[in-house]
Residue frames as qw, qx, qy, qz and C-alpha x, y, z in Angstrom:
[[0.716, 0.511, -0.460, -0.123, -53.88, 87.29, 24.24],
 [0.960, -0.168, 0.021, 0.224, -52.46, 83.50, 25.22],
 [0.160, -0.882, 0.424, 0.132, -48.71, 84.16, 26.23],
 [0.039, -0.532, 0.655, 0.536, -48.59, 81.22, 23.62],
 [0.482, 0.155, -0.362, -0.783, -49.81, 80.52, 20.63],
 [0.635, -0.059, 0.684, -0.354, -52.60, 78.03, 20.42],
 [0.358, 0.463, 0.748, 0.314, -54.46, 75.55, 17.17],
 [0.196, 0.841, 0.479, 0.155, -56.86, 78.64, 16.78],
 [0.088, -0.703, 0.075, 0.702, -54.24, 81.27, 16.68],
 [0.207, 0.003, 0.643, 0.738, -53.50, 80.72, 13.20],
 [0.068, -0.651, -0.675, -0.341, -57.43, 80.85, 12.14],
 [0.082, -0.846, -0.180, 0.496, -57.78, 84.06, 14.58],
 [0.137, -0.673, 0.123, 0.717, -55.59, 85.90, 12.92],
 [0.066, 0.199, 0.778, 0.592, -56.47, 84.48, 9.32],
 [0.073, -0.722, -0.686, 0.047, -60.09, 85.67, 10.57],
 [0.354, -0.644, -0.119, 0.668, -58.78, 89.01, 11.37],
 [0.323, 0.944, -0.014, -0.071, -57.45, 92.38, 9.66],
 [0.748, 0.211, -0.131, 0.615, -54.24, 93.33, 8.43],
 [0.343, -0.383, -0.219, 0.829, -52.04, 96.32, 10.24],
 [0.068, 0.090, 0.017, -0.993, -53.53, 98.66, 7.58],
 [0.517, 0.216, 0.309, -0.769, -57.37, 97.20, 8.25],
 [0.588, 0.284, -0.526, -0.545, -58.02, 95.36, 4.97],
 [0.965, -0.030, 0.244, -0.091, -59.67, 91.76, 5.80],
 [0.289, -0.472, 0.780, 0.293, -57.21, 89.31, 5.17],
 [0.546, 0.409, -0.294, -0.670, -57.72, 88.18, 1.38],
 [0.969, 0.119, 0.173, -0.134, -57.78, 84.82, 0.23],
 [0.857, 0.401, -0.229, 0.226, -54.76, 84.61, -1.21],
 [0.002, -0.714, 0.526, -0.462, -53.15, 86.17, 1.76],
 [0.729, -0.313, 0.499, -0.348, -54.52, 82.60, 3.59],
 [0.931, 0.219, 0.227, -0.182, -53.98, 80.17, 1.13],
 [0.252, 0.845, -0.464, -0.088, -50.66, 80.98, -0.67],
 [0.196, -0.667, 0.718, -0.008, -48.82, 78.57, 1.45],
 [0.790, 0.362, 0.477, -0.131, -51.03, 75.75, -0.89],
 [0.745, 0.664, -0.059, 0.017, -49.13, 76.97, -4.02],
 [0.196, -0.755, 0.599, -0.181, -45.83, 76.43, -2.06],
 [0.722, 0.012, 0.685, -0.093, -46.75, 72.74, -1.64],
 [0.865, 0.470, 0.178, 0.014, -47.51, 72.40, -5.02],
 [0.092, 0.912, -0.399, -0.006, -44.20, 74.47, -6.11],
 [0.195, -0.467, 0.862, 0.000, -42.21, 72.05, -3.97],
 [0.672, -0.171, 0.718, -0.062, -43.76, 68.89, -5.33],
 [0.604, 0.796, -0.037, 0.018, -43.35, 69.86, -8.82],
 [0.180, 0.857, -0.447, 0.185, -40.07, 70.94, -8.68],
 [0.290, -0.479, 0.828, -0.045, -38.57, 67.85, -6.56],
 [0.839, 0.438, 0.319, -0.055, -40.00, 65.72, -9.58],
 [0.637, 0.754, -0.072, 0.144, -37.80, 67.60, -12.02],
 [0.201, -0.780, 0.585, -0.091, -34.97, 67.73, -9.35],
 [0.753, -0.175, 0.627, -0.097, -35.34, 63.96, -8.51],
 [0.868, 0.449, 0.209, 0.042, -35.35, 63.42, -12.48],
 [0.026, 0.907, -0.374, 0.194, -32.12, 65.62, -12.70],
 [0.779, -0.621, 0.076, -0.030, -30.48, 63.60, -9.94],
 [0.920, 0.047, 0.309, 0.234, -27.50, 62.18, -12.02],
 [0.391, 0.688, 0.173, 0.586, -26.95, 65.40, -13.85],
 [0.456, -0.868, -0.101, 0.168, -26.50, 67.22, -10.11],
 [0.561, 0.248, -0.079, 0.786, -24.14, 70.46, -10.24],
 [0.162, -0.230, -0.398, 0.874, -24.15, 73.76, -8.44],
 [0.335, -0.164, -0.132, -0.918, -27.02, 75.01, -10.35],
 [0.609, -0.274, -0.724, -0.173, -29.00, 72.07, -9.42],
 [0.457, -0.376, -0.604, 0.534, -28.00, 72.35, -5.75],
 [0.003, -0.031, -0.186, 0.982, -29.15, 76.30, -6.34],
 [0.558, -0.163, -0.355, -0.732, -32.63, 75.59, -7.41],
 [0.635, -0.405, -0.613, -0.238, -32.72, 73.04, -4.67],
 [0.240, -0.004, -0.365, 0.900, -32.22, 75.50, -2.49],
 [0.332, 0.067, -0.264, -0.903, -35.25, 77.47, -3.52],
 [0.683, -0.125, -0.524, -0.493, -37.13, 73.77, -3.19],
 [0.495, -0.182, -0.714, 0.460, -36.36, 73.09, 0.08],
 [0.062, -0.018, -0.197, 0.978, -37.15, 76.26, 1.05],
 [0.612, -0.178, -0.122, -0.761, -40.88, 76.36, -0.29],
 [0.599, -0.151, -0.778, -0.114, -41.03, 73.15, 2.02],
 [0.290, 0.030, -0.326, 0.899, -39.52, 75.13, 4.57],
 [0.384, -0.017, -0.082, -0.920, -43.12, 77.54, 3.83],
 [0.657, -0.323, -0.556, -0.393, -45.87, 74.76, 4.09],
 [0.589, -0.310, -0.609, 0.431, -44.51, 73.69, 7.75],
 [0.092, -0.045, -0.260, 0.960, -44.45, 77.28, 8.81],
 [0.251, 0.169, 0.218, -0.928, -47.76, 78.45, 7.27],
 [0.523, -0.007, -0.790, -0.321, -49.57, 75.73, 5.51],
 [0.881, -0.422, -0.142, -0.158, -50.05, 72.86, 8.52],
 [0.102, -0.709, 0.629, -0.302, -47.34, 72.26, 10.87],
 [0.320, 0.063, -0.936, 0.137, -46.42, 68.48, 12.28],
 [0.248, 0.093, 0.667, -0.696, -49.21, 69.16, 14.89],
 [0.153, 0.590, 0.758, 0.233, -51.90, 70.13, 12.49],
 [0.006, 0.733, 0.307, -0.607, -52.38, 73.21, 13.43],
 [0.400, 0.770, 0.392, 0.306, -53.28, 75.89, 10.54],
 [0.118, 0.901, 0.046, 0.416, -51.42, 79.15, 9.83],
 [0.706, -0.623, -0.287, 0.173, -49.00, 78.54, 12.73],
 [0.481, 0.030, -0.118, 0.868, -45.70, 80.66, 12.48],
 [0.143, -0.754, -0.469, -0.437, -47.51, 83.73, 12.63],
 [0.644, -0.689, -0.082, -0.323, -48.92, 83.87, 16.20],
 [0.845, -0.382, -0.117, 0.355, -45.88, 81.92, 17.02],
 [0.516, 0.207, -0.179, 0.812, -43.19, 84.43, 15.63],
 [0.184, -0.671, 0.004, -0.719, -45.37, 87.42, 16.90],
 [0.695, -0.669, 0.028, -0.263, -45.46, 85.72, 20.50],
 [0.884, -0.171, -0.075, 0.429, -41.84, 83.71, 20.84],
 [0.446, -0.665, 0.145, 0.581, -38.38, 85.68, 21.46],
 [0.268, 0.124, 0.164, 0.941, -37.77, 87.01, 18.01],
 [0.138, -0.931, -0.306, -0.145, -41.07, 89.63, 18.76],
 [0.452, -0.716, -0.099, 0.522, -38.29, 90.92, 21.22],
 [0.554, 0.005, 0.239, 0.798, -36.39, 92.54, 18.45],
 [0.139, 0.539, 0.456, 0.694, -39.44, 94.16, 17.74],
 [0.333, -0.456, -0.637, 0.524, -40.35, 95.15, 21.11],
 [0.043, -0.543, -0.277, 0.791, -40.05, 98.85, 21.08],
 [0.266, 0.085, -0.299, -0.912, -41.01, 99.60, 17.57],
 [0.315, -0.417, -0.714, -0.465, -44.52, 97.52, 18.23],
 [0.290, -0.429, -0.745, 0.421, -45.33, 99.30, 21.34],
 [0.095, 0.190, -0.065, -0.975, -46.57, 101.89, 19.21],
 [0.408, -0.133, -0.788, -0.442, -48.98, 99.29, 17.94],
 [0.557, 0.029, 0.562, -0.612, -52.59, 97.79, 19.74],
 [0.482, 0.164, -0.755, -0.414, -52.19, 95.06, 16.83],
 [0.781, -0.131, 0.158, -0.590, -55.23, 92.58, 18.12],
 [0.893, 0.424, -0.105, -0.110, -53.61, 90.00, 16.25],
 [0.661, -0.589, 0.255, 0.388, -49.91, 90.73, 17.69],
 [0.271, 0.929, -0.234, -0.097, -46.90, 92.26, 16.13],
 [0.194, -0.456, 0.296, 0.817, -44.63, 92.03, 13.87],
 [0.057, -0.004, -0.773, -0.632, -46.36, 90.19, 11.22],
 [0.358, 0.276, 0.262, -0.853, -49.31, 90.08, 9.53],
 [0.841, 0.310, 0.441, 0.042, -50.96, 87.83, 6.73],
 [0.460, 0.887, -0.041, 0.017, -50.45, 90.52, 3.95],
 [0.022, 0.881, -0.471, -0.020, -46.59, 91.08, 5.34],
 [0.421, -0.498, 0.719, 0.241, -46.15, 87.78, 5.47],
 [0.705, 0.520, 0.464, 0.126, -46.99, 86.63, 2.03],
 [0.245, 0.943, -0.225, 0.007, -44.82, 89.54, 0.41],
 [0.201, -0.808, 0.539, 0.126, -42.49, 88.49, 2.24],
 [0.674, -0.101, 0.728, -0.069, -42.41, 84.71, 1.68],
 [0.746, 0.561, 0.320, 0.163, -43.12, 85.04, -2.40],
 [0.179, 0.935, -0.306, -0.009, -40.88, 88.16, -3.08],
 [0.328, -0.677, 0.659, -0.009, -37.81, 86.48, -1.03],
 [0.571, -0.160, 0.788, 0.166, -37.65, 82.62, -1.61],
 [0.664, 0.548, 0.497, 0.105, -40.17, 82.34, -5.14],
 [0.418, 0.908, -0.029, -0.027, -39.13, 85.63, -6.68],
 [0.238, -0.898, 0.368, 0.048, -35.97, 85.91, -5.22],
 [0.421, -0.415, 0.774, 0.226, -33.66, 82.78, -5.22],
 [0.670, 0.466, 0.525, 0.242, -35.81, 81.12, -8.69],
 [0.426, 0.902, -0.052, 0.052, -34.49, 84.98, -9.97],
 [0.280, -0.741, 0.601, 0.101, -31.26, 84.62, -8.63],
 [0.682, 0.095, 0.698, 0.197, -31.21, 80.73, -10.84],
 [0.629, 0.647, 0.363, 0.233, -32.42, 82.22, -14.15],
 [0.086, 0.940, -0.304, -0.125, -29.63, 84.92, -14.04],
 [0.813, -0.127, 0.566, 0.046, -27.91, 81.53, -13.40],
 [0.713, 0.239, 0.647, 0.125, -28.95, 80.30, -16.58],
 [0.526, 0.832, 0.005, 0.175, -27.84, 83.24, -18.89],
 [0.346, 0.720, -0.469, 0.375, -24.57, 84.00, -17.28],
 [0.894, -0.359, -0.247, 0.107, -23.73, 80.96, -14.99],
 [0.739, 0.101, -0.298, 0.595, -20.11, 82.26, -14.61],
 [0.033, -0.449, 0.237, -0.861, -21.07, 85.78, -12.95],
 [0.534, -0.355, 0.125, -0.758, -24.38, 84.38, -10.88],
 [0.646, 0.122, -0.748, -0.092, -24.06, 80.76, -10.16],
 [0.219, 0.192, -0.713, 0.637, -22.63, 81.64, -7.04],
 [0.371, -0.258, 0.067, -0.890, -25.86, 83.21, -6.11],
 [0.783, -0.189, -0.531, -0.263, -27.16, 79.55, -5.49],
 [0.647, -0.208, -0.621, 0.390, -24.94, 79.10, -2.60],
 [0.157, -0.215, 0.227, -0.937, -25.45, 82.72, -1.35],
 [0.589, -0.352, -0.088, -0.723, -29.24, 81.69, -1.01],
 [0.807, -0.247, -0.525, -0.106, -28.28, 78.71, 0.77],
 [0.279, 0.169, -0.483, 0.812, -26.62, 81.09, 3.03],
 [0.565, -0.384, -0.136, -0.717, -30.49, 82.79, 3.47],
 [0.742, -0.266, -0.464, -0.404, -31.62, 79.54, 4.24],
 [0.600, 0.028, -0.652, 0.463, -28.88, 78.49, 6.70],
 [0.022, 0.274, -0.122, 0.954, -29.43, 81.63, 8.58],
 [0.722, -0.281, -0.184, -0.604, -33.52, 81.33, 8.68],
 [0.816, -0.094, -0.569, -0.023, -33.08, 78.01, 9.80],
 [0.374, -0.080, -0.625, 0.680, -30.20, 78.44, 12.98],
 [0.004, -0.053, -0.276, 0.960, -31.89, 82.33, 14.14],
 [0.377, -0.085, -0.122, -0.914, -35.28, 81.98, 13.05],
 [0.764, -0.007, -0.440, -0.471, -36.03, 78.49, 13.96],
 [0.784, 0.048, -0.572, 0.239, -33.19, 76.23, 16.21],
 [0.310, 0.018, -0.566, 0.763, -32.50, 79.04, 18.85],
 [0.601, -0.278, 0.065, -0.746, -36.18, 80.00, 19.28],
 [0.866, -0.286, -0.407, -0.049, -37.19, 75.86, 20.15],
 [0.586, -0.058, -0.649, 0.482, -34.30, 75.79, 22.33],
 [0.008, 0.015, 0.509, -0.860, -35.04, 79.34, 24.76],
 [0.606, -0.218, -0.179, -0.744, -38.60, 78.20, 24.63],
 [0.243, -0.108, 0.916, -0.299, -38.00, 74.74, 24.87],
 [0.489, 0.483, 0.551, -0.473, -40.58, 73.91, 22.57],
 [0.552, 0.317, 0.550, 0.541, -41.44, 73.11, 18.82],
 [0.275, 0.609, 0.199, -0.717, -42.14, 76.10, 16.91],
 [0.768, 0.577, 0.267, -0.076, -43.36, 75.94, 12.72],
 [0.473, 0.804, -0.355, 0.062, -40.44, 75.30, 10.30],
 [0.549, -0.571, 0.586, -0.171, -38.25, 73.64, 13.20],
 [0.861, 0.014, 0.475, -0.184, -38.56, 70.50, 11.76],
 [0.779, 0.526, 0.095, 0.328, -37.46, 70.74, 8.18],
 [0.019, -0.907, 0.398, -0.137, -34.76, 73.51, 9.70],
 [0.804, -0.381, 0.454, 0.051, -33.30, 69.91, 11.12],
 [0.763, 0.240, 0.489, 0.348, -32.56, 68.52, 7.83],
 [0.533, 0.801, 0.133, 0.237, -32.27, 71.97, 5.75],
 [0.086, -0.949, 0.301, 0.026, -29.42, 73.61, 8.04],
 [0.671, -0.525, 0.504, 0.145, -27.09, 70.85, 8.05],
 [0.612, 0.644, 0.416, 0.193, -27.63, 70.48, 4.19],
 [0.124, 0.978, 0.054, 0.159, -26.58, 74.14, 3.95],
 [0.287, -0.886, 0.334, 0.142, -24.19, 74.59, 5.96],
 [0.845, -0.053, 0.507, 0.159, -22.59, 71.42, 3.69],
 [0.616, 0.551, 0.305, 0.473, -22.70, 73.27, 0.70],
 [0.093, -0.990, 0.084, -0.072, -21.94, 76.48, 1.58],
 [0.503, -0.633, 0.547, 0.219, -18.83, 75.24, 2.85],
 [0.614, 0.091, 0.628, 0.468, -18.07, 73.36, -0.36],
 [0.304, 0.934, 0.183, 0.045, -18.56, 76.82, -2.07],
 [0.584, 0.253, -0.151, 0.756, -15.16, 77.88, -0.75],
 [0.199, 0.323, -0.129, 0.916, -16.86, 80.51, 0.70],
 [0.328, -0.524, -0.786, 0.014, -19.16, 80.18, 3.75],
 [0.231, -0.344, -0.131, 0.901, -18.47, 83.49, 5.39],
 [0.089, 0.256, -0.070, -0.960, -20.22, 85.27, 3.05],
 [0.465, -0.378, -0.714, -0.362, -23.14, 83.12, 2.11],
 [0.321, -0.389, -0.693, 0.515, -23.78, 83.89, 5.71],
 [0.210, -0.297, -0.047, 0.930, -23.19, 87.30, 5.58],
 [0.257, -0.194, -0.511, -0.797, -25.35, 87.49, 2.34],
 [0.349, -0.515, -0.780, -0.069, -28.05, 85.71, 4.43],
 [0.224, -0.626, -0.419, 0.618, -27.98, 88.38, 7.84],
 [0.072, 0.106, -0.326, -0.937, -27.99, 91.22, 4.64],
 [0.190, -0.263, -0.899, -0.295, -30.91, 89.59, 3.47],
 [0.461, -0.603, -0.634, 0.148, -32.94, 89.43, 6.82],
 [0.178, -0.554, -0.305, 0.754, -31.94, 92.68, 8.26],
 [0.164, -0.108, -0.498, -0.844, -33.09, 94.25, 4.69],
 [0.428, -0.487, -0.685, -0.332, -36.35, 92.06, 5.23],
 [0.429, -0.441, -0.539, 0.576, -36.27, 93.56, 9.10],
 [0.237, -0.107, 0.261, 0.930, -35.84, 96.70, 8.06],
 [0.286, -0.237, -0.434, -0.821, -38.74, 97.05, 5.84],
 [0.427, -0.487, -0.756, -0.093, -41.06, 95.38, 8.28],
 [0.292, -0.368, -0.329, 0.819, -39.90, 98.18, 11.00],
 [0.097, -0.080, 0.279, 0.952, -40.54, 100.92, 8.54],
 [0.319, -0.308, -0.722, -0.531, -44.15, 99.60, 7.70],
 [0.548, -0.587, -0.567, 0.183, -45.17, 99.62, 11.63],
 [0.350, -0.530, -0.309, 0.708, -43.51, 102.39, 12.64],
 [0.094, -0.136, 0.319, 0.933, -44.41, 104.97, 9.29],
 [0.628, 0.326, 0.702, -0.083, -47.38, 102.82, 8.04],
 [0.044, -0.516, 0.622, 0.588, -46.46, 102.53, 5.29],
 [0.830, 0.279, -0.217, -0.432, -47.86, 100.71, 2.20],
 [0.778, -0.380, 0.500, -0.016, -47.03, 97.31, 3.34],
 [0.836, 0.445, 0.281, 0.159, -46.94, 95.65, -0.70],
 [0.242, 0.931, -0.132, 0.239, -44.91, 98.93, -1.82],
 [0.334, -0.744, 0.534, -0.220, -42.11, 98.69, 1.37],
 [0.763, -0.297, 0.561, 0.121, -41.55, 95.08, 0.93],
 [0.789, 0.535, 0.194, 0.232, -41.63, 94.71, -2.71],
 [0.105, 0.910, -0.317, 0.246, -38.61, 97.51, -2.62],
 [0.467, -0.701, 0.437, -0.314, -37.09, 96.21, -0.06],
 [0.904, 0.060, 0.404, -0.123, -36.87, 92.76, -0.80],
 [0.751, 0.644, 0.142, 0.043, -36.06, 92.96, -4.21],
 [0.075, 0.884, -0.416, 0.199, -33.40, 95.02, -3.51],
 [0.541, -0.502, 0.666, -0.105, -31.95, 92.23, -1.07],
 [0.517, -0.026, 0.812, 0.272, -32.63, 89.08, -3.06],
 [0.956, 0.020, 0.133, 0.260, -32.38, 89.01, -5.74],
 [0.249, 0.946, 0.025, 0.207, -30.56, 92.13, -6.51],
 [0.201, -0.775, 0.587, -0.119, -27.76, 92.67, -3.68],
 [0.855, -0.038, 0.516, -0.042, -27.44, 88.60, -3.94],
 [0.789, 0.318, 0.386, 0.356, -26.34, 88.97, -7.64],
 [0.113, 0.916, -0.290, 0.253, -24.23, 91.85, -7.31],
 [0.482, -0.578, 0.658, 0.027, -22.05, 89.81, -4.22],
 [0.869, 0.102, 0.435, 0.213, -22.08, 86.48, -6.57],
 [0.561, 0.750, 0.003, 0.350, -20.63, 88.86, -9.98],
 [0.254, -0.919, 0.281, -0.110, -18.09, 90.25, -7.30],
 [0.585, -0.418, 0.634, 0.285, -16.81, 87.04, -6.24],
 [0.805, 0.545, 0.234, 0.030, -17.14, 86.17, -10.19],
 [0.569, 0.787, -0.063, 0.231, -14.99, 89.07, -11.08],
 [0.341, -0.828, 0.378, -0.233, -12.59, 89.46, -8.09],
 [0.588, -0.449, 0.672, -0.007, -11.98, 85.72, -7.97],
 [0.528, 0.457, -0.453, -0.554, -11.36, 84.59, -11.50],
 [0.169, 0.226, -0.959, -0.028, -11.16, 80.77, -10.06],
 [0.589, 0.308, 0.567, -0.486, -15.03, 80.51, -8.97],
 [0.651, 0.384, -0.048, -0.652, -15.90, 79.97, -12.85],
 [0.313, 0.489, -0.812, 0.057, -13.47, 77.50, -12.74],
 [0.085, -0.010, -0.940, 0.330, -15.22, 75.64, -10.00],
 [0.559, 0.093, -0.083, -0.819, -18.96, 76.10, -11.23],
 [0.882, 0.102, -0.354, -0.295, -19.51, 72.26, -11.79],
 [0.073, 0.543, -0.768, 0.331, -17.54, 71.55, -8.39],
 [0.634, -0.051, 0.610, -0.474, -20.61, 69.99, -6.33],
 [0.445, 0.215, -0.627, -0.603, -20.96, 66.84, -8.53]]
């Protein structure tokens, strides 16, 4: 294996198996096509919105940045290349984290991810997760609102650790890099105009070591991959995500008070 990735890694490893053997399915290759559409739907109804912008707005366009965020990663990248985060996360410096629990692996395809693990992960977290973490929103804005700027903690997060300090100790683009320019500085804008950036972080490294976590557990148990994330996930966003937002709800009786701060 290339000691980095190339155009035809993505198609290898779309050509390939997953960790437990199963051809990779069509919709594990193609997903990151209803992501595109997602986000250009949805920044219609934002862009019509525009005038009406408040925190829930700025939480659902969280959630639509984000599934732009997904088309550069696994879609086409600025190069052209097909399927490219992949091969790149399984060959760039975050693999190290995974170092010792894939050297139990002989993954052909390279370790950590996989199509299958990463499509769980990528619909569960940003589609299921932060669009469920809005419609709790939208029945009980004053306990879960917050939950909009929690996920733009996610995103801040993804963006600096998963995207800005791999290009730099490579020295080199890597998928997602690009829109990470324009989404972290976004984020880190609102977050801070939450009142509470600390812990939109905090919610974000919860998040990712949850989503770490299960990906460990799946390689090193083998686990059912669908079964271990869908748990796992869920549990992180939206679930622990709208438990911290009803905390600060109920702890800080002046967040409900500033729900319609970002105008």
């Amino acid at each position: 294996m290339s000691l980095r990735a190339t155009a035809s890694s993505g198609p290898n490893v779309l050509a390939g198996v997953n960790f437990d053997s199963t051809p990779v399915s069509w919709l594990e290759a193609n997903w990151p096509f209803f992501t595109w559409a997602i986000f250009l739907f949805a920044s219609g109804v934002l862009a019509a919105n525009y005038k009406k912008r408040d925190s829930y707005w700025y939480g659902w366009l969280a959630m639509v940045s984000y599934c732009l965020h997904q088309s550069e990663e696994h879609a086409y990248d600025i190069r052209g290349w097909r399927y490219a985060f992949v091969p790149s996360l399984n060959l760039g410096p975050i693999s190290k984290l995974y170092e010792a629990v894939c050297a139990e692996t002989e993954e052909p395809m390279g370790c950590p991810l996989d199509p299958k693990m990463t499509l769980y992960v990528n619909v569960l977290m940003v589609w299921i997760g932060f669009g469920g973490c809005m419609v709790a929103a939208t029945f009980s804005p004053r306990r879960f609102l917050f939950s909009g700027s929690l996920n733009w903690g996610t995103s801040v997060f993804n963006g600096v650790f998963g995207h800005m300090v791999p290009a730099v100790l490579n020295q080199s683009y890597n998928p997602g890099f690009v829109q990470s320019i324009f989404m972290v500085p976004l984020g880190i804008y609102l977050i801070r105009e939450s009142g509470r950036p600390f812990l939109c972080i905090f919610n974000g490294i919860l998040v990712h070591a949850v989503m770490a976590l299960g990906v460990v557990t799946i390689i090193r148990f083998d686990t059912n991959e669908a079964v271990t994330l869908m748990v796992a996930l869920l549990a992180a966003c939206p679930v622990l995500t709208l438990v911290i937002s009803n905390y600060v709800a109920t702890y800080n009786p002046t967040t409900a008070k500033n729900d319609n701060k970002m105008q």
